[in-house]
MIKE-675915 format. One line per 5 residues: for each residue z, x, y of C-alpha. Coordinates in Angstrom, 3 decimals, padded with zeros to 6 digits. Example, Ala and Ser with C-alpha at 12.3 -4.5 7.8 and 13.67 -1.06 7.14 Angstrom:
residues 2
007.800,012.300,-004.500; 007.140,013.670,-001.060
end
This chain:
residues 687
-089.797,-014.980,220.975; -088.190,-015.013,224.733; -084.247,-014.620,224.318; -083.575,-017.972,226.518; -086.054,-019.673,223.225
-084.601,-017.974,220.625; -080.706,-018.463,222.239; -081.628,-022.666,222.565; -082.956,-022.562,218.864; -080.218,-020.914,217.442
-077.865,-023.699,219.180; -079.430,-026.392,217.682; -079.980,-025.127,214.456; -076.145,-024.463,214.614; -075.078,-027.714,215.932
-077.571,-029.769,213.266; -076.204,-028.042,210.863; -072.465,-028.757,211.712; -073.640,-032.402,212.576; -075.041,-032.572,208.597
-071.604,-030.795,207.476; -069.492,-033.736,208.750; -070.668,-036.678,206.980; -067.288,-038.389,207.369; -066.017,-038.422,211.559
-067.236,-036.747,214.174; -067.573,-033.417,214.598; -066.849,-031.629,218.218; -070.095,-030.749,218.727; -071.094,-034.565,218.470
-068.282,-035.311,220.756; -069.113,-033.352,223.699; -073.132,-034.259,222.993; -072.390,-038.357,223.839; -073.757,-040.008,226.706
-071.336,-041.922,228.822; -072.941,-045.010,231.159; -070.452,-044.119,234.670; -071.698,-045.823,237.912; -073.748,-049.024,238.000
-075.426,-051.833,240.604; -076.316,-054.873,240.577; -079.916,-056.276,242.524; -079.038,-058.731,245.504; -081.382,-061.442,242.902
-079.352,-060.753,239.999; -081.941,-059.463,237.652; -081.627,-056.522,237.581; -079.093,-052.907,237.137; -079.488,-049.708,237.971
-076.780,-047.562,236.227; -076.121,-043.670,235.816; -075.695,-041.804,232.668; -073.696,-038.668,232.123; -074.202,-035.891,229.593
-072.700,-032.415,229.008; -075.597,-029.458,229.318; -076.783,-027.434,226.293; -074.866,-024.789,225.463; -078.298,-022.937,226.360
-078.549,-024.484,229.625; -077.244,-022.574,232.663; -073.378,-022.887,233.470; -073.124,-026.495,235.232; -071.227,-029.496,235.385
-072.618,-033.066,233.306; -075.816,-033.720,233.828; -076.065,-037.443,235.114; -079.761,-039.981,235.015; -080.482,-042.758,236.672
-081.412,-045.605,234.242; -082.487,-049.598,234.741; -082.433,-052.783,233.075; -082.982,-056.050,233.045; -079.456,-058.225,233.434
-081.163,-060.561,230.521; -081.717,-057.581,228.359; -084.851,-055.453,227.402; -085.110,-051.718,226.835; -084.006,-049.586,229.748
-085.956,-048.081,231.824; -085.608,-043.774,232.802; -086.247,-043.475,236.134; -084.192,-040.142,237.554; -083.581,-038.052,234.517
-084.152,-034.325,233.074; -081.988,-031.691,234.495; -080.590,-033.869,237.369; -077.544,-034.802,238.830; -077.929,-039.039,239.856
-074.833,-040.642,241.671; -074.066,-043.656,243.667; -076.471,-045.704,242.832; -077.361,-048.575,244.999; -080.278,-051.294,245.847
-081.851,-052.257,249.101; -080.962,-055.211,250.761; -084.511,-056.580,249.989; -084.160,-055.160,246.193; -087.334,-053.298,246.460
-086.015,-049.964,246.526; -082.893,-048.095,244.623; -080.670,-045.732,246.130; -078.930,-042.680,244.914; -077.480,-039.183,245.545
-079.201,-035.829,243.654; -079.668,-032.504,244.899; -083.283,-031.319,244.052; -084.175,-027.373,244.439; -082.459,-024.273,244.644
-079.977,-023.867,247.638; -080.151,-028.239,247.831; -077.555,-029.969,249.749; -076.855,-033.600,247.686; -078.939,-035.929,249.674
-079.380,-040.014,249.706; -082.615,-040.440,247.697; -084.623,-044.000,247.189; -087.027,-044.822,244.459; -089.022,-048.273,244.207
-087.929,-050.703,241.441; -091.414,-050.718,240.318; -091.803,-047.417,239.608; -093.044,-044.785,241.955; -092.270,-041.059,243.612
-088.201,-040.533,245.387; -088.369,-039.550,248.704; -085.480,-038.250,250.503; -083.335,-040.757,253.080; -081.094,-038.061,255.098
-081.376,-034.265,255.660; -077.854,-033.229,256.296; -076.577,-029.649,256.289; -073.739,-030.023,254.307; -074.758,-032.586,251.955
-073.967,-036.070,252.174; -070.217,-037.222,250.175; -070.775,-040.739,250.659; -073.443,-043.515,251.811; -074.445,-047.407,251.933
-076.722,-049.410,252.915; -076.975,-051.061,256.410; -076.947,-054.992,256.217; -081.141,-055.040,256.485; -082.018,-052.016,254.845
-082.886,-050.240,258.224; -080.536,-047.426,258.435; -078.432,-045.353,256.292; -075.256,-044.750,256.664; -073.629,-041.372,255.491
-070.504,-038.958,255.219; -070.524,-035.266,255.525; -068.379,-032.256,256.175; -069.514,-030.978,259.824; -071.886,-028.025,260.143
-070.328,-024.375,260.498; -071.626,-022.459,263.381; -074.511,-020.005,262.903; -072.112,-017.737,263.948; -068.780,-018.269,261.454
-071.741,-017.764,258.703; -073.326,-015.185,259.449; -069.866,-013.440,260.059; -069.283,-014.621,256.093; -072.631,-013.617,255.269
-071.408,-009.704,256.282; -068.255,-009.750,254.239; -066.641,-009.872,258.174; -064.481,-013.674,258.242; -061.510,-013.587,256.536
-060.611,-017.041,254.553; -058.881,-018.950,256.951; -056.091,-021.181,254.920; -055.968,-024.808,255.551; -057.217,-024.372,259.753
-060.546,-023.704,260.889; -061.104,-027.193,258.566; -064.132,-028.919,259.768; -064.476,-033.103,260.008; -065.642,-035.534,258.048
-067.975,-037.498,259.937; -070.035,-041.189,259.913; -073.650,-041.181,260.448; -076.443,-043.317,260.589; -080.101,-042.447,260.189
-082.583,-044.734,260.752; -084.702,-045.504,257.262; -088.161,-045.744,256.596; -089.537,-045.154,252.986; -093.093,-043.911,254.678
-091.155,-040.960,256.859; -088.915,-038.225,256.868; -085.360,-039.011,257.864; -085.266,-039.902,260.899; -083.026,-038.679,264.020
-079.102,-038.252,263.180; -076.820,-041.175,265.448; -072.872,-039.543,264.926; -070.882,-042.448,264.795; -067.283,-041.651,264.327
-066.040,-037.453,264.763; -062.398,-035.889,265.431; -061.374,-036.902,262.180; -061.968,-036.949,258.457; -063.493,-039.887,257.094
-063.156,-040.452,253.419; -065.103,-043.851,252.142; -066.627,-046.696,254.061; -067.810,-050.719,253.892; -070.456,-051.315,256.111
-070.651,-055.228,257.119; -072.786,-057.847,256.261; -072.451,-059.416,259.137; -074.353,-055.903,260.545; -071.748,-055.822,263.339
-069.033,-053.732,261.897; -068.329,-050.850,259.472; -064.616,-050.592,257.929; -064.191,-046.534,257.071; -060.955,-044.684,255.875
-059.570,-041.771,257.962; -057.305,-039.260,257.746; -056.399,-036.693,260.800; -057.647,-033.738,258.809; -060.000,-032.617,255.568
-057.497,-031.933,253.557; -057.088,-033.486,250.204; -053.133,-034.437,250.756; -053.959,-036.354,254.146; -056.769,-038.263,251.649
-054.343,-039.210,249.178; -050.969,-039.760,251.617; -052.395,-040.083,255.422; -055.723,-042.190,255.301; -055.975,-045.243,256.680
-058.024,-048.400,257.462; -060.219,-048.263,260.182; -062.978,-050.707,262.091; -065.885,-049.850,263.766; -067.979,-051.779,266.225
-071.779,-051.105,266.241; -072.475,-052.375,269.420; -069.690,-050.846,271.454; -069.594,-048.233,268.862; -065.728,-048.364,269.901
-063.536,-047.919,266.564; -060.109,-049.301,265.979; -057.060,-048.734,263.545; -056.624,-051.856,261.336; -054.512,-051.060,258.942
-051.896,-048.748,259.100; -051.295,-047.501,255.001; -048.014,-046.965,253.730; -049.442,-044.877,250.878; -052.342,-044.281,248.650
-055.212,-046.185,249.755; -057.672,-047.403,247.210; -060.589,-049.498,247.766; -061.627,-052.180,250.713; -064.427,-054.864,251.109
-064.894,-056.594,254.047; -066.009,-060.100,253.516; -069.204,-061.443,253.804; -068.354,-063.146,257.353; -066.368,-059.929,258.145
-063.785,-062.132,259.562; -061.189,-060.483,256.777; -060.537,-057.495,254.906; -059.138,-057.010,251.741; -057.864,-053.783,249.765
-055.925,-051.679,246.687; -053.721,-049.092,247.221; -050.208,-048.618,246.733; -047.107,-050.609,247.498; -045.222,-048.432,249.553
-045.402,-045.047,250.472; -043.463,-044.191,246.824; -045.254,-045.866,245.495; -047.475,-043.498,243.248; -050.574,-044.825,242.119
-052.975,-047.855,243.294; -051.372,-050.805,241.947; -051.623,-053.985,244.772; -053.760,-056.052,246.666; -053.623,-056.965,250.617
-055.612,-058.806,253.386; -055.972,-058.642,256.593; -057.280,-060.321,259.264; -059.786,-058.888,261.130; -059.354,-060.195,264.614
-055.544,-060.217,264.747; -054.634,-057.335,262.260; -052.498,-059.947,260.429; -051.982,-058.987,256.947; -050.544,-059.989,253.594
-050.191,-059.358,249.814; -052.392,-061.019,247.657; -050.362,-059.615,244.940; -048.884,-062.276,242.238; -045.151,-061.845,242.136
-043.964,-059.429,239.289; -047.620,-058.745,238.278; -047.132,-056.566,234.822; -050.029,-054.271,235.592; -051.980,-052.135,238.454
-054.677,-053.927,240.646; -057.290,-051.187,240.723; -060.598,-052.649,242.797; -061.751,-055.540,244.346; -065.347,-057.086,246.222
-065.904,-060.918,247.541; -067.234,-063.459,245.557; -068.032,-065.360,248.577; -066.246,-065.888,252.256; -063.214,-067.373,250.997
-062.925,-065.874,247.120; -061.906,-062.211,245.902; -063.019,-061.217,242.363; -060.439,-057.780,241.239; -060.090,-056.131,238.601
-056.035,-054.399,236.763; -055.311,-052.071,234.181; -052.441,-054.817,232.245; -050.875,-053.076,229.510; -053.606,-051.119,227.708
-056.142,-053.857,228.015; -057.699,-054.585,230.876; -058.456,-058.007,233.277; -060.687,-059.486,235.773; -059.569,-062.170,238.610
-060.649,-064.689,240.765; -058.318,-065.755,243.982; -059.242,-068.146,246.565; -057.240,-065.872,249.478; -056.469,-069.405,251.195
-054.216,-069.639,248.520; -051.447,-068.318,247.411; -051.957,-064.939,244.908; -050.094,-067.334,242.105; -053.031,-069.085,242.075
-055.297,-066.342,240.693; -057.269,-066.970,237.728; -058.013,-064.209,234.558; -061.897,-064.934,234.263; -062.311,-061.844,231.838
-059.259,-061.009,229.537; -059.756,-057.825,227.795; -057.059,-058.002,225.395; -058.939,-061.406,224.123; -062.397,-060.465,224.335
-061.193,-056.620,222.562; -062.906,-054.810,225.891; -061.933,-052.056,228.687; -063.734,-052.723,231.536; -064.383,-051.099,234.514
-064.791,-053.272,238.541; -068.167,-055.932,237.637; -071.029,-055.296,240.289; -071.922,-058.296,241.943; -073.297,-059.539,244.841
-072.307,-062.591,246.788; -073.920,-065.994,245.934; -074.902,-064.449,242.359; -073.387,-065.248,239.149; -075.066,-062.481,237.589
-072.485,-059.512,237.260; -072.891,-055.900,235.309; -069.696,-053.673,234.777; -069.008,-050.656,232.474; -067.097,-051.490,229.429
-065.685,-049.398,226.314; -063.630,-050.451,223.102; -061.807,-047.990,220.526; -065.778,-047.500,218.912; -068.016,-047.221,221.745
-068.081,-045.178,224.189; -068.439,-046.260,228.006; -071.700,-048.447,228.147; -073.277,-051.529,230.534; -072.833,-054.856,229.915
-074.208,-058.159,231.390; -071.545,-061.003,232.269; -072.001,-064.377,233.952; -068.102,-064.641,235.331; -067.163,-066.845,232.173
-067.270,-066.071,228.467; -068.728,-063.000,226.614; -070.274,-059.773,228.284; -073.421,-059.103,226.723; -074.059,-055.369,225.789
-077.307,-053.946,227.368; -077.804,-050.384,226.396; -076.827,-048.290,223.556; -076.787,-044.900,224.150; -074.971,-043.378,221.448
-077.368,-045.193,218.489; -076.019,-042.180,216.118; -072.446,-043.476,216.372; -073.402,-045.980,213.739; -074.350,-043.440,211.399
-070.760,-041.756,211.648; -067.613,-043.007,210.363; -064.838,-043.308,212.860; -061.218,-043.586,212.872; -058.983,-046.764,213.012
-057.189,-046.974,216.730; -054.509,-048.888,216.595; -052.033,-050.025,219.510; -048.317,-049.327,218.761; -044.639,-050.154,220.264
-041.960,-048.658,220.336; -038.214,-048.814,221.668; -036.558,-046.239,224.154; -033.222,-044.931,223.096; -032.097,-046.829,226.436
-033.660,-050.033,224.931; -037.128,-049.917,227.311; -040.135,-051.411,225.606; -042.859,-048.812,225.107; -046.351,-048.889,224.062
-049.238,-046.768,223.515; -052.375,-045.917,221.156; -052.101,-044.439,217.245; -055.256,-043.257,216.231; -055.296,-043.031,212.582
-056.701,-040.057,210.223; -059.924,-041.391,208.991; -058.935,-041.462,205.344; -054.985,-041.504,205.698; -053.566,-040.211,202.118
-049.398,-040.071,202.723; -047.609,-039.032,205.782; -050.196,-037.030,208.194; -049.682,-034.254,210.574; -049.965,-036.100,213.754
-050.682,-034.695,217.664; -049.282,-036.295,220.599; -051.796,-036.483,223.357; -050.210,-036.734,226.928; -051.335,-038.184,229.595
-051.875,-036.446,233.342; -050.300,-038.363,236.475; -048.328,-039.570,235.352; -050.079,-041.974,237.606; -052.146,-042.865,234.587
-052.305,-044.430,231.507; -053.867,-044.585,227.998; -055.676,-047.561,226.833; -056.838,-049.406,224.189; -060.965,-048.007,224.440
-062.502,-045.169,224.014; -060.776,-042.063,224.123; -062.330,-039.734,223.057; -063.618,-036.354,225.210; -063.008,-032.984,225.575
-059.565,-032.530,227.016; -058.797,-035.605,224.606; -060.660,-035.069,221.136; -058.870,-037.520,219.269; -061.458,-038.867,217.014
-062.472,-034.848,216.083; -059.368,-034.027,215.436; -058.741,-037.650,213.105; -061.922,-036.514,210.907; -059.657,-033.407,210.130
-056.575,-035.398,208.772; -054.691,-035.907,211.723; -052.858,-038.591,213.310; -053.058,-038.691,217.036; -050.789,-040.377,219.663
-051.639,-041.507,222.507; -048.065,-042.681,224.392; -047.786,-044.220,227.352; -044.533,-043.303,228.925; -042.405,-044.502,231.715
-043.946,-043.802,235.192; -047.260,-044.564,233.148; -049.817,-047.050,235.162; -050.597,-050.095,233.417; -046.934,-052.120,233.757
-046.321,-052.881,237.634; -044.792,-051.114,240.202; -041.021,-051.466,238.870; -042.247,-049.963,235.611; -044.273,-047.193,237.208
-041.269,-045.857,239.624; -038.773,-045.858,236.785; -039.446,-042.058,236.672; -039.496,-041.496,240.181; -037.548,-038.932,241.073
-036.605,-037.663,237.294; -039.135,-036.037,236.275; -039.084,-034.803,232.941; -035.907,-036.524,231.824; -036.204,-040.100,230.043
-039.981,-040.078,230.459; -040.604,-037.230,227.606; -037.475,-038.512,225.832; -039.596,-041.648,225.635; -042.424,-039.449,224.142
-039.893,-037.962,221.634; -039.123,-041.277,220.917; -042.185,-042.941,220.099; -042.658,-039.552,217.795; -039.515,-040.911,215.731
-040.357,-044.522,215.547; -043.907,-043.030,213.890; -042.050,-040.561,211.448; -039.735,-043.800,210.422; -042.563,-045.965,209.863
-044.156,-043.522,207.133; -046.836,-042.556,209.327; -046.827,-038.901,210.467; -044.945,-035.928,208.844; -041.889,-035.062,211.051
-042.573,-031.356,209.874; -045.912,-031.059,211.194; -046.120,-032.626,215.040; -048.083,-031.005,217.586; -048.154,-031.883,221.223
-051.386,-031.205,223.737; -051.872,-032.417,227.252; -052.960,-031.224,230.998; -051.800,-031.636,234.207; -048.685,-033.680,234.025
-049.310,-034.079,230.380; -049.402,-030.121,230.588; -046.344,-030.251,232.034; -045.095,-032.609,229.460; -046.361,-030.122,226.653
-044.325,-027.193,228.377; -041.488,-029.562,228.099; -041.436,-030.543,224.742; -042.410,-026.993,223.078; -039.848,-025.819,224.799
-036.686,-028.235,225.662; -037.681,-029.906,222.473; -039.181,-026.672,220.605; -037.442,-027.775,217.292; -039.144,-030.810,217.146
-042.826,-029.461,217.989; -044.642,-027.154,215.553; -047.834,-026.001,217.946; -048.514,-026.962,221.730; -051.793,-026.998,223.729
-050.793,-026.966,227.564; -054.194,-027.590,229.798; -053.513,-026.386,233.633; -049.766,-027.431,233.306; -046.629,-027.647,235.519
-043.956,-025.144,234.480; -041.689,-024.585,237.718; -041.439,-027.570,240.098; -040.162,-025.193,242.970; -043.452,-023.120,242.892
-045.851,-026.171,242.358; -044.807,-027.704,245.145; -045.357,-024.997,247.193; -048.490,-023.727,245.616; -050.537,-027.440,245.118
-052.974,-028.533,247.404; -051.386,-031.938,247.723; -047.347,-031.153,248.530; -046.868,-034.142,250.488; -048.264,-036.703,247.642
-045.874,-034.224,244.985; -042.634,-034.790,247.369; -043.325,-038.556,248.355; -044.480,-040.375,245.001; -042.501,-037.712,242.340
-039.449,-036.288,243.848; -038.721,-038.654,247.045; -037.107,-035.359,249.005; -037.756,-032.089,249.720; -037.104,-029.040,247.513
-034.286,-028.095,250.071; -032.672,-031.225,249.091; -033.452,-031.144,245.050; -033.478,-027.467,244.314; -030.895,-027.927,241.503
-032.651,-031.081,239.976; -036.168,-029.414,239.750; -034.955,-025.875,238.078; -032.686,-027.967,236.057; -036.491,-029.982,234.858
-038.693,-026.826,234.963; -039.487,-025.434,231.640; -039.191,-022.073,232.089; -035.787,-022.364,232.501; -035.625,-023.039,228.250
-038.274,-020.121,227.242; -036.175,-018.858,225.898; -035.365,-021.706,223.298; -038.926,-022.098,222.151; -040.109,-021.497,218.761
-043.291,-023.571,218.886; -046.467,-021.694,219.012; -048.101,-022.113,222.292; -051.602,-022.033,223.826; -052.267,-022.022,227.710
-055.310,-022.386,229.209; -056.461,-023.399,233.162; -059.140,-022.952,235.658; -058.884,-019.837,237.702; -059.882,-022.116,240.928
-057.170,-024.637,240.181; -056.047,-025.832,243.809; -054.418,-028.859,242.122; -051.638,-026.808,239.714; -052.107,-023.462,240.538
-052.851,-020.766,237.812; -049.660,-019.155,238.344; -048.290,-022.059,236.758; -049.601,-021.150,233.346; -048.649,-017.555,234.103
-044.991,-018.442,235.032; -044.550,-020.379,232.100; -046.705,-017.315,229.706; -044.582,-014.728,231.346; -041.010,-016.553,231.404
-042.251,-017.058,227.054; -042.974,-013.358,226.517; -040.018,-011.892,228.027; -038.073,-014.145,225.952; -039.504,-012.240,222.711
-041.772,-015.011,222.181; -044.774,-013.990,219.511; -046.971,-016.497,219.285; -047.973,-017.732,223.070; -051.473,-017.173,224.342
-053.031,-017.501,227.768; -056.351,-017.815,228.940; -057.967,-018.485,232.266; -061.598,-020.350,232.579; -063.515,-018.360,235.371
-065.002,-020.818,237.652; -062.893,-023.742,236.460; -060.695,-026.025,238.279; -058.259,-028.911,237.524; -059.971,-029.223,234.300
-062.929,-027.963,232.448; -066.773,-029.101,234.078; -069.059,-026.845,232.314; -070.409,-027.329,229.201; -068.517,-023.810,227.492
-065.642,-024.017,229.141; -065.475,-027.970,227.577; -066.639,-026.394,223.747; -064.511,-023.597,224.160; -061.137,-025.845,224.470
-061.862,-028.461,221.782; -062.602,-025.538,219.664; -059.891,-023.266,220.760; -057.576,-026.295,220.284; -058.481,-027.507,216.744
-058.505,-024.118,215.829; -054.458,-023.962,217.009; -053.305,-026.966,215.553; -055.172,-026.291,212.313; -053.697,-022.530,212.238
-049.585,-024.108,212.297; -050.067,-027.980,210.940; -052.243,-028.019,208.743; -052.105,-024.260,207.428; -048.358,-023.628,207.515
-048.655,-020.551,209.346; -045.289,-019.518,210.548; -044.188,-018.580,215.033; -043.769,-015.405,213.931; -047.109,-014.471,211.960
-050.464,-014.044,213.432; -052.254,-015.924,215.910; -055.528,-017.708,214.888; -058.240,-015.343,215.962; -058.841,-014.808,219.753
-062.669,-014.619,219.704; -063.957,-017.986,218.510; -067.631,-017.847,219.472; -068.907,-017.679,215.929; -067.538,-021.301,215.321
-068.943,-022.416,218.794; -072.190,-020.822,217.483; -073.140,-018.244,220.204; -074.777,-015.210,219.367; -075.474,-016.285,216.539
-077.924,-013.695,214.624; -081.825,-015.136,214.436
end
């Protein structure tokens, strides 16, 4: 038998036979095998959706990020339809004007670039819509369906590569960058791509909105391709097709989310942030095409984030906002005031997270991604009023496996702030339970009430095992407006983990969770946050699991790939001006305080936190005569896990911690749990 044969048969015989073993919850192995419905359109008639579908690979399967297929279905139901799928990698799906063809990004063949793609509705072989060098980021439709147009990164000269080639170019560090440019190919299903028109070069364009008027294109543009002037510098601009002139309309103050122009591209409207620290996308504006007028479309003291947002028609927006830890869906008729917006899908009623519908104007069909505490993310069918109907079901052998109750819970600050989150339950709760706090990155984020479950967040594995998990949604969290979000801004670490700490207490109080026995996991920020609390807090924290986490603010900012975003939407000044504040809230200053058991792990290509982080805060730990803190480093990871082991290894590395102190009592000062787990991930496993 070949080894790759004999390797794939000994993972499934593995995994079936941990799948049989777990008869009540889900195992990890189930967890990281469940399908996940991501990006979805909507045909200009209404009839039908083309959606894509994301998997993790087989363990046997070479190293890789998700696999993703491109899937359709009937809006009024039926079986889906596979139309991209194997060993592929499907994004951005989108139809043709005429609703004849589908569009999509995959990269197909060794050494590929990702290219736009179309396939007919009715079946049929994908050809290829552009050619570029670099591979395309981004792409739409023109108004017709006669061109394409497309972002990529400009092409490095012959010579810079071949200099790279020969081990002769040094890596140049943030110069040398090359441009993000707009294209436009001319499309014909019959040919090859056709010739390349450059549209807009000299600077770094992020998204676009191409017009359905076919006169203009609205793109957003930074000065340079760097991720920082994405998230702080990028701003609104509109291009004219027949002058091919392009002008600044709007001028950003901050984080720039989404933008639609409308149908009559006499107005633009779009998400992103309220002012400049303002951290996360949380309003919506319009503006006025012709005169650059603009105003808020924002109701006044709206309790939650405005996220996305597309036209209904000339005259009517349709948006979507994270409210609470439900989520909601709007109507506004923008010659009206943004009072006078109307909830036409209310999660918290109708017991459903949903993502921005897909629509298309003079339609009422819509499609949107939606999730609740028991299914994961799949499509649904809604009409703008009542019910969403569910049209796929990808994870049928969720209803053979019994899950755990999720639960929304509040809480009170010890300032007197009104705090809320998620409890999700041990599946057969028998007394107080050994509960882990989960913490949320951002903290431009928040937790809410659908599925939660993944790898960096395996609550529902780790419920079948006994234990309570806690999902809280601190101050600074998304979700509660813009006053709620900046209540942390500029304190970092301070009230927002007391609130944590907090909500800990009010659980313990209520009978819940085991005040002896609390664990606390998290990355990013929420890595940050578990640095915090196992240290700071040590005596209330029995185990820690910090994922590519913050442990000296000084260094981070100095060492992240987006300093400017870190200074203006966190700190408000420059480290020259809150040196004293950030050592005073970087753990490593209390190492040497911490008696919690402690596991580390990050990508070693993190540009986001950098590794160091993990090895300031490992280092700063062991020279305090800590004996129980571990470190590892993911090769070929970044800001997070993508590849199928390094996804297995962390769920399993992390149960395998918190089991070791909460549930089996081992003391800080005893041994570790083992360091080689790949027995229990079933590699190697003998034939």
């Amino acid at each position: 038998m070949r080894p790759a044969l004999l390797l794939a048969l000994c993972l499934m015989l593995s995994a079936s036979a941990a799948n049989a073993a777990s008869a009540d919850g889900i195992t990890p192995t189930q967890l990281l095998d469940l399908e996940q419905v991501r990006n979805a359109d909507i045909s200009p008639d209404g009839k039908l959706a083309a959606y894509t579908v994301s998997q993790n690979r087989d363990m046997a399967d070479d190293a890789g990020s998700a696999w993703s297929r491109l899937y359709l279905v009937a809006t009024d139901g039926g079986e889906p339809r596979p139309f991209i799928v194997g060993d592929v990698s499907v994004g951005s799906p989108s139809f043709s004007p005429d609703g004849r063809l589908v569009g999509f990004t995959m990269k197909r063949g060794d050494g590929a670039k990702t290219q736009v793609w179309a396939i007919p509705v009715d079946g049929g072989e994908a050809r290829p819509a552009t050619a570029s060098p670099a591979g395309v980021a981004s792409w739409s439709w023109s108004h017709d369906g006669e061109a394409i147009f497309y972002i990529d990164t400009e092409e490095t000269p012959e010579r810079e590569t071949d200099l790279k080639d020969k081990g002769w170019l040094p890596r140049y560090y943030e110069e040398n960058l090359r441009h993000r440019n707009l294209h436009r190919v001319a499309f014909r299903f019959d040919d090859e791509p056709g010739e390349v028109e450059t549209l807009v070069e000299g600077m770094s364009v992020w998204g676009l909105n191409v017009g359905a008027d076919g006169k203009h294109v609205a793109f957003g543009a930074s000065e340079l391709n760097l991720v920082d002037q994405r998230y702080m510098f990028q701003d609104i601009h509109l291009l004219d097709l027949a002058t091919g002139e392009h002008r600044l309309l709007v001028d950003v103050p901050g984080k720039l989310g989404g933008f639609r122009l409308s149908p009559d591209a006499r107005h633009l409207a779009w998400t992103g942030a309220a002012s400049r620290s303002d951290h996360a996308t949380s309003s919506l504006f319009l503006v006025d095409v012709a005169d650059g007028a603009q105003r808020s479309l924002t109701p006044a003291d709206f309790p939650g984030h405005i996220r996305s947002v597309a036209w209904r028609d000339n005259k009517t927006v349709i948006y979507q906002s994270d409210v609470g830890v439900h989520t909601t869906v709007s109507t506004l008729d923008v010659n009206k005031g943004p009072d006078k917006a109307k909830v036409v899908f209310d999660g918290t009623a109708k017991g459903l997270i949903v993502g921005m519908p897909a629509s298309r104007p003079g339609t009422k069909s819509m499609v949107m991604v939606g999730h609740d505490s028991m299914t994961p993310r799949e499509l649904f069918a809604w009409n703008g009023k009542g019910i969403a109907t569910r049209l796929t079901h990808h994870n049928a052998g969720l209803a053979d496996i019994e899950l755990a109750e999720q639960r929304i819970v509040r809480w009170t600050a010890r300032d007197g702030l009104e705090l809320e989150g998620m409890l999700m339950m041990p599946l057969h709760p028998d007394g107080p339970a050994p509960l882990i706090v989960d913490v949320h990155g951002g903290p431009e984020s928040n937790h809410r009430h659908g599925w939660i479950s993944r790898y960096a967040n395996p609550g529902q594995a780790m419920s079948a095992r006994g234990y309570a998990v806690f999902f809280p949604n601190y101050r600074g969290s998304t979700g509660r407006g813009v006053a709620f979000a900046a209540s942390a801004f500029g304190e970092p670490a301070g009230p927002e983990f007391d609130d944590i700490v907090d909500g800990v207490d009010h659980l313990i109080a209520e009978g819940i969770v085991d005040g002896d026995r609390v664990g606390v996991m998290g990355g990013s920020y929420g890595g940050y946050a578990t640095f915090w609390l196992t240290t700071y807090y040590s005596d209330r924290f029995r185990a820690g699991v910090g994922m590519v986490g913050v442990s000296d603010l000084v260094s981070k900012r100095f060492l992240t790939d987006i300093p400017f975003e870190d200074q203006y939407v966190h700190m408000g000044d420059p480290v020259r001006d809150s040196w004293e504040l950030m050592r005073e809230r970087s753990p490593i200053n209390y190492a040497d305080k911490s008696r919690t058991p402690l596991l580390i792990v990050h990508g070693d290509g993190d540009p986001r936190v950098h590794p160091s982080q993990s090895q300031e805060m490992y280092r700063a730990l062991k020279m305090s005569g800590h004996p129980a803190v571990r470190l590892l480093f993911y090769p070929g990871e970044g800001h997070g896990n993508a590849k199928r082991y390094g996804r297995a290894d962390f769920v399993h590395r992390t149960m395998a911690w918190f089991d070791h102190y909460l549930l089996q009592d081992n003391t800080w000062d005893g041994p570790m749990p083992a360091l080689d787990i790949s027995g229990e991930m079933g590699l190697l496993d003998e034939e």
